[in-house]
Wavefront OBJ file of the C-alpha trace (Angstrom):
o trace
v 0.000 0.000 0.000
v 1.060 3.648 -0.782
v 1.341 6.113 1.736
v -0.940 8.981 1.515
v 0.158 13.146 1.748
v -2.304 15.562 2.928
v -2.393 17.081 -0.495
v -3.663 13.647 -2.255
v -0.266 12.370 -3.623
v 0.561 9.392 -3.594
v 4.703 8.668 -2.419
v 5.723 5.358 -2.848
v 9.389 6.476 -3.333
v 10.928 5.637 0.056
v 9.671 2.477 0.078
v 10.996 1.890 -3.476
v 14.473 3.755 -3.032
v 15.085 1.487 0.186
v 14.118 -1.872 -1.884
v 16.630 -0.614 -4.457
v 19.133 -0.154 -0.892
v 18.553 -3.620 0.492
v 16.625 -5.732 -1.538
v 13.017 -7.000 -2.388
v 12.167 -8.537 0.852
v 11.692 -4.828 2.154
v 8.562 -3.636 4.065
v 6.621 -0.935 4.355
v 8.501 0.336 7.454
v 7.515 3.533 7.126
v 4.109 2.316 8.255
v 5.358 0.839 10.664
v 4.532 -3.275 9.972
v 6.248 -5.897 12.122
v 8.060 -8.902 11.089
v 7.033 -12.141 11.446
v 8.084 -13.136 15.203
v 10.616 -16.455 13.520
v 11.984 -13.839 11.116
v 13.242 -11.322 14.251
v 13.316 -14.244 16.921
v 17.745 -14.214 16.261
v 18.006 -10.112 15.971
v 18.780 -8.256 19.193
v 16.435 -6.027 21.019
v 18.781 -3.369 21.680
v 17.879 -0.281 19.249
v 21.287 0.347 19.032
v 22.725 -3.144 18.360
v 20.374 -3.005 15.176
v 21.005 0.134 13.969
v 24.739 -1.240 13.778
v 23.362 -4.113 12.025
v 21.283 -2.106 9.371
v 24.333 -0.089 8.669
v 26.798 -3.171 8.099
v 27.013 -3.366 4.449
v 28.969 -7.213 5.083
v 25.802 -8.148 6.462
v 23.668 -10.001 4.441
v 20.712 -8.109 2.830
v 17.976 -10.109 4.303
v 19.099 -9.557 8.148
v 19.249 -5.682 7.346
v 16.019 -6.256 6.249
v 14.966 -7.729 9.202
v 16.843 -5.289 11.384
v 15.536 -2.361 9.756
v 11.851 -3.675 10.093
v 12.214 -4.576 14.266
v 13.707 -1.107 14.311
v 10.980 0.706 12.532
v 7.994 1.180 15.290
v 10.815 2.937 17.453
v 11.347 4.907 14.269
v 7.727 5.738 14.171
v 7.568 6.332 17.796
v 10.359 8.889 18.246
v 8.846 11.027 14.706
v 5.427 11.308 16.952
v 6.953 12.219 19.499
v 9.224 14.636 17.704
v 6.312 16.048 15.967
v 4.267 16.608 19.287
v 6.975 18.090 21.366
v 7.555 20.463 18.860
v 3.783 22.193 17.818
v 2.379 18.653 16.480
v 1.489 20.720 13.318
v 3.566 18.868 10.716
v 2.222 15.479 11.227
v 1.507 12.437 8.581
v 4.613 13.453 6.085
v 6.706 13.994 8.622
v 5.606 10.616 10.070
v 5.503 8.557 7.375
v 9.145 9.810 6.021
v 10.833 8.797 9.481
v 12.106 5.712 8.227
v 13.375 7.032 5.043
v 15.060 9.469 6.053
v 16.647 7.243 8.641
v 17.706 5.274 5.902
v 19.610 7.938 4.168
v 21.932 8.645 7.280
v 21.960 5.658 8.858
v 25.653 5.352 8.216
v 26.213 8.638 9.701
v 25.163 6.743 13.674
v 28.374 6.176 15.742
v 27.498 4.314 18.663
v 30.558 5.171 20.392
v 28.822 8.939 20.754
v 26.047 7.608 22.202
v 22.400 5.651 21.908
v 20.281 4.922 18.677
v 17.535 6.337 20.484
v 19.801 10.068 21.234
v 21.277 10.199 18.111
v 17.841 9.659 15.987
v 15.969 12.045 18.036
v 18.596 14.841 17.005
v 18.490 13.630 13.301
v 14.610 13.499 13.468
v 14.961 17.508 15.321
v 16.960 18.773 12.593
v 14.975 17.490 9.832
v 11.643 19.211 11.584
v 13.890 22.792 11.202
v 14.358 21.234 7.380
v 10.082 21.150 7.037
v 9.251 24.433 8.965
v 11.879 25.987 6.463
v 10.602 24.253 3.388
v 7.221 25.146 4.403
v 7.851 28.755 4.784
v 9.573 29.157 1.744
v 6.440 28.026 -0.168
v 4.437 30.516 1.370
v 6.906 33.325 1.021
v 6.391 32.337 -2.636
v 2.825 31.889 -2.798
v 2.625 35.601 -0.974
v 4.797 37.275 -3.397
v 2.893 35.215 -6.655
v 6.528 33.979 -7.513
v 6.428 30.605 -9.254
v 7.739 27.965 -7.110
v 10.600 27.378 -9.331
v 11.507 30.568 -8.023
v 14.305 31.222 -4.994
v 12.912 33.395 -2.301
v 15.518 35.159 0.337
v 17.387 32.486 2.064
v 18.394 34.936 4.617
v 14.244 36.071 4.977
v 13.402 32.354 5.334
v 15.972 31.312 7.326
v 14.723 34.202 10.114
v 10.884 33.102 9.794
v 11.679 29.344 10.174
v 14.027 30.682 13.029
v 11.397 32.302 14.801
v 8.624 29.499 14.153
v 11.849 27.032 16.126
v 11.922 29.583 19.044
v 8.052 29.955 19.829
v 8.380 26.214 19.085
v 11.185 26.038 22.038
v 9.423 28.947 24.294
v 6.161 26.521 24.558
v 7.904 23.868 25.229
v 9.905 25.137 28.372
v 6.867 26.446 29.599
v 4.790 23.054 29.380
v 8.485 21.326 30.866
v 8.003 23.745 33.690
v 4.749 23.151 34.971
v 5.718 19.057 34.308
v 8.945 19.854 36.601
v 6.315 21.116 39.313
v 4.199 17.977 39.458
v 7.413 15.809 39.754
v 9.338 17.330 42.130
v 10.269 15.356 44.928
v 12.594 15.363 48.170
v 14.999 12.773 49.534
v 13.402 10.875 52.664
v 16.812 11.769 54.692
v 18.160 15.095 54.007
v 21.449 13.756 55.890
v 22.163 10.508 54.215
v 20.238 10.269 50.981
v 21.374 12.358 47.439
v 18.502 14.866 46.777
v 18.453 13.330 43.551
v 15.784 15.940 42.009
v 19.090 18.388 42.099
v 20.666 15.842 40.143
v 17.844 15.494 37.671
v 17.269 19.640 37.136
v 20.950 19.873 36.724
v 21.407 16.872 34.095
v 18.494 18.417 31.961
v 19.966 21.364 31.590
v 23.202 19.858 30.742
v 21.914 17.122 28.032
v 19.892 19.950 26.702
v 22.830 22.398 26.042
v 24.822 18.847 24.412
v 21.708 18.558 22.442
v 22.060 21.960 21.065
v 25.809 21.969 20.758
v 25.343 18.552 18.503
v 22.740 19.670 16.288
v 24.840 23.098 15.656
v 25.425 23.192 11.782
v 28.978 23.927 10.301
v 27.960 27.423 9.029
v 25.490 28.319 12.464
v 26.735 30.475 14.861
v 26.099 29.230 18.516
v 24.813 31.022 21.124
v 26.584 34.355 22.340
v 25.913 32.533 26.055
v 24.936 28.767 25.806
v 24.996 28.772 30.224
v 22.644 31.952 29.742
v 20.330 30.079 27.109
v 19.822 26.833 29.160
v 19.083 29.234 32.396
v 16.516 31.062 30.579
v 14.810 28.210 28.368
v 15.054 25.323 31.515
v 14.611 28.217 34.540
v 14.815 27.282 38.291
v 12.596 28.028 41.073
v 14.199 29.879 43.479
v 14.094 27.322 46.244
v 15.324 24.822 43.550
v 18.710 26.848 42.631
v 19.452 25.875 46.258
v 19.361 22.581 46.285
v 22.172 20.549 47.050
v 23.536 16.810 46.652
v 23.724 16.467 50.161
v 24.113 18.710 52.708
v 28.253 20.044 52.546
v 27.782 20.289 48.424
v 27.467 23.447 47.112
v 24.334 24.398 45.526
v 22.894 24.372 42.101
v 23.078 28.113 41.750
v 27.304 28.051 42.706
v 27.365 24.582 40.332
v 25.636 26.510 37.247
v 27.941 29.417 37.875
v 31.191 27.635 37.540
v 30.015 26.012 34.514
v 29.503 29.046 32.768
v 32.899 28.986 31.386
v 32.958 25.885 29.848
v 29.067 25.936 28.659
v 30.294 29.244 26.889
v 33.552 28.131 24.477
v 33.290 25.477 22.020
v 32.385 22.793 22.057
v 29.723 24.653 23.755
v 28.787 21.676 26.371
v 30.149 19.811 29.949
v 31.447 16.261 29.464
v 30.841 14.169 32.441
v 34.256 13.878 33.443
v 34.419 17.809 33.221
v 31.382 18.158 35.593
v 32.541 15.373 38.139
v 36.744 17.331 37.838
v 34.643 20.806 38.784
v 32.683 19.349 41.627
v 35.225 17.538 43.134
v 37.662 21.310 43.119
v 34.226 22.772 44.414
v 34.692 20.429 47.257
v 37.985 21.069 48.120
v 39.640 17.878 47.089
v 37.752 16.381 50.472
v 35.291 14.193 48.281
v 36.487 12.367 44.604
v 33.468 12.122 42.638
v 33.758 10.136 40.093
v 31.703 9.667 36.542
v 30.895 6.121 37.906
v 29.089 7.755 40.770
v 27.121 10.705 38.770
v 25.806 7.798 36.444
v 24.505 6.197 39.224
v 22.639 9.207 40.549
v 21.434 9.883 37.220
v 20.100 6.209 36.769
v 18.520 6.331 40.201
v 16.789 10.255 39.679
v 15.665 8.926 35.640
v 14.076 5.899 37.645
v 11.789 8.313 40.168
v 11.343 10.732 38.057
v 9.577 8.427 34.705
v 7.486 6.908 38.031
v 5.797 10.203 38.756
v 4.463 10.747 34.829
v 3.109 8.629 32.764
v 5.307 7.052 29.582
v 3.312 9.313 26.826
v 5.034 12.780 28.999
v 8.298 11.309 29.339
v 9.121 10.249 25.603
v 7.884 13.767 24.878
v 9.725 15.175 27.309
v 12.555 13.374 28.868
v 13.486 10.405 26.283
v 16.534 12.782 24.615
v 17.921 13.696 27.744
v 17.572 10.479 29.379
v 18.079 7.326 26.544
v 18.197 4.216 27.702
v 21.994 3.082 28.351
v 22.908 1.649 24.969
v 19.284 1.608 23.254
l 1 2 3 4 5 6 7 8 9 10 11 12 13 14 15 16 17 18 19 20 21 22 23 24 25 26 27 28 29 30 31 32 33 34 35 36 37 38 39 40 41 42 43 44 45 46 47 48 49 50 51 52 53 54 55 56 57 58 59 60 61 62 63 64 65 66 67 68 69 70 71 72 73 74 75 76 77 78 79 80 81 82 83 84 85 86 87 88 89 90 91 92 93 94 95 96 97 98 99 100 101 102 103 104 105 106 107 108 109 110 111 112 113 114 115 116 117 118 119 120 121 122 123 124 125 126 127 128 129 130 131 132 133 134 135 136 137 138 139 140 141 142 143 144 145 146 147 148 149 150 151 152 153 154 155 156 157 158 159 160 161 162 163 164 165 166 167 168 169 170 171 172 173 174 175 176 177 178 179 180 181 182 183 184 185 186 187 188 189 190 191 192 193 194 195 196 197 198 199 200 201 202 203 204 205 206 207 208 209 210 211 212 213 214 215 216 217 218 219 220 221 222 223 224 225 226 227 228 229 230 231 232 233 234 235 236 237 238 239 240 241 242 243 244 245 246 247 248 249 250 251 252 253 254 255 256 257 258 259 260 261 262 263 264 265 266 267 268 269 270 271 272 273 274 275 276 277 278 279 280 281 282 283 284 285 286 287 288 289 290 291 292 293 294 295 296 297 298 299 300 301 302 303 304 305 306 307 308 309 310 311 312 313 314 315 316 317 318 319 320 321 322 323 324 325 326 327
């Protein structure tokens, strides 16, 4: 079966460019079907195990095949969720195109950088920008009565599709906010436990600003203050800036504030290893934290905090910032 656009066309041509990729035995992934269960039964589960498979070119063409079909409802999945995070307004071609355009740049997925799951969610990002540009373009044109052979200002459209991506954004940290408010949570000893919702706020802000860093294109400028960005698109409460680890940490104000220098030169983000050097100096040598250790806190606050919301709010919200290790 053909998919279906909005305007009445019919587009079989991803399904027909990937059975030129891979061979006949393709399916309609970009519907999302399933594999028969004995086909799949030997493939791993792990997203990112398959992606690695689809992208072997020594593997033989039916097992891509078979790969690429067990990975496309997670395909589908992350492009609605994409779509709905974002404004929800570009829906069934964006959709439906997922799995082609994973396709084309499924070679481009290094697992060493991270998860399937990470990695896809900034490719499927980035290729929303792509649409809301596209789109505006051909109402620039239609405005004007050009022909839509016709060029418009790149410069003009890039600023409107610009400004579409920042009311996009602005929504989105409001909605994030009021979500933040419903979760929040408190360790039951303020002695001996981690506050571990000062461990989630802070690694939001930091996945975000490696989010943004990533998706940065070679001729983009970044942001005149990426620390200053984060701050004012993922905003604290008061009493949440101080919040502490445990009780002789310093607090997520004085953390965010000696991160500002690094958040603010290329490459524009904090590794782990850089966060877990600063806030061992910010504790006087007494304490070694390690990256060991802030994984584990991360793992444990990710575990409380997709308990408190229900799985629909935390793929929109959360899945980027918080893949599964290795999927």
């Amino acid at each position: 079966m053909l998919a279906q656009t909005s305007s009445g066309r019919y587009t079989p041509h991803i399904r027909r460019a990937c059975r030129r990729k891979i061979g006949s035995p393709f399916r309609n992934v970009a519907g999302g079907s399933h594999l028969p269960s004995n086909e799949a039964e030997n493939l791993p589960d792990n997203p990112t195990e398959l992606a690695q498979i689809v992208a072997d070119e020594s593997t033989s063409d039916d097992r891509r095949n078979q790969a690429l079909g067990k990975l496309a409802p997670l395909i589908r999945r992350l492009a609605i969720a994409v779509d709905k995070r974002f404004g929800g307004d570009l829906g069934f071609e964006f959709i439906e195109g997922a799995a082609g355009h994973y396709w084309a740049r499924r070679k481009a997925f290094n697992p060493e950088k991270g998860s399937f799951r990470a990695w896809f969610w900034r490719v499927l990002r980035n290729r929303r920008i792509d649409f809301l540009r596209r789109r505006q373009r051909d109402r620039t044109r239609q405005a004007s009565g050009a022909k839509l052979d016709n060029e418009p200002d790149p410069v003009e459209t890039s600023g409107q599709a610009r400004e579409a991506a920042d009311a996009d954004r602005a929504n989105f940290a409001k909605d994030l906010r009021m979500l933040l408010d419903r979760m929040s949570w408190t360790p039951e000893s303020e002695t001996t436990q981690v506050d571990l919702f000062a461990v989630f706020l802070l690694q939001i802000r930091l996945a975000a600003a490696d989010d943004v860093s990533s998706s940065l294109d070679g001729d983009e400028e970044p942001p005149d203050e990426m620390a200053k960005l984060m701050a004012e698109n993922l905003p604290w409460r008061k009493a949440e800036e101080g919040l502490r680890f445990k009780p002789s940490y310093p607090t997520l104000r004085k953390i965010w504030a000696a991160l500002r220098t690094d958040l603010n030169r290329p490459p524009y983000c904090v590794s782990s290893l850089a966060l877990c050097e600063m806030l061992t100096k910010l504790l006087g040598g007494k304490l070694i934290i390690t990256r060991d250790l802030w994984y584990h806190w991360v793992k444990r606050a990710k575990e409380i905090a997709k308990g408190k919301i229900d799985a629909e709010h935390w793929e929109r919200f959360f899945t980027a910032w918080f893949p599964d290790r290795g999927g």
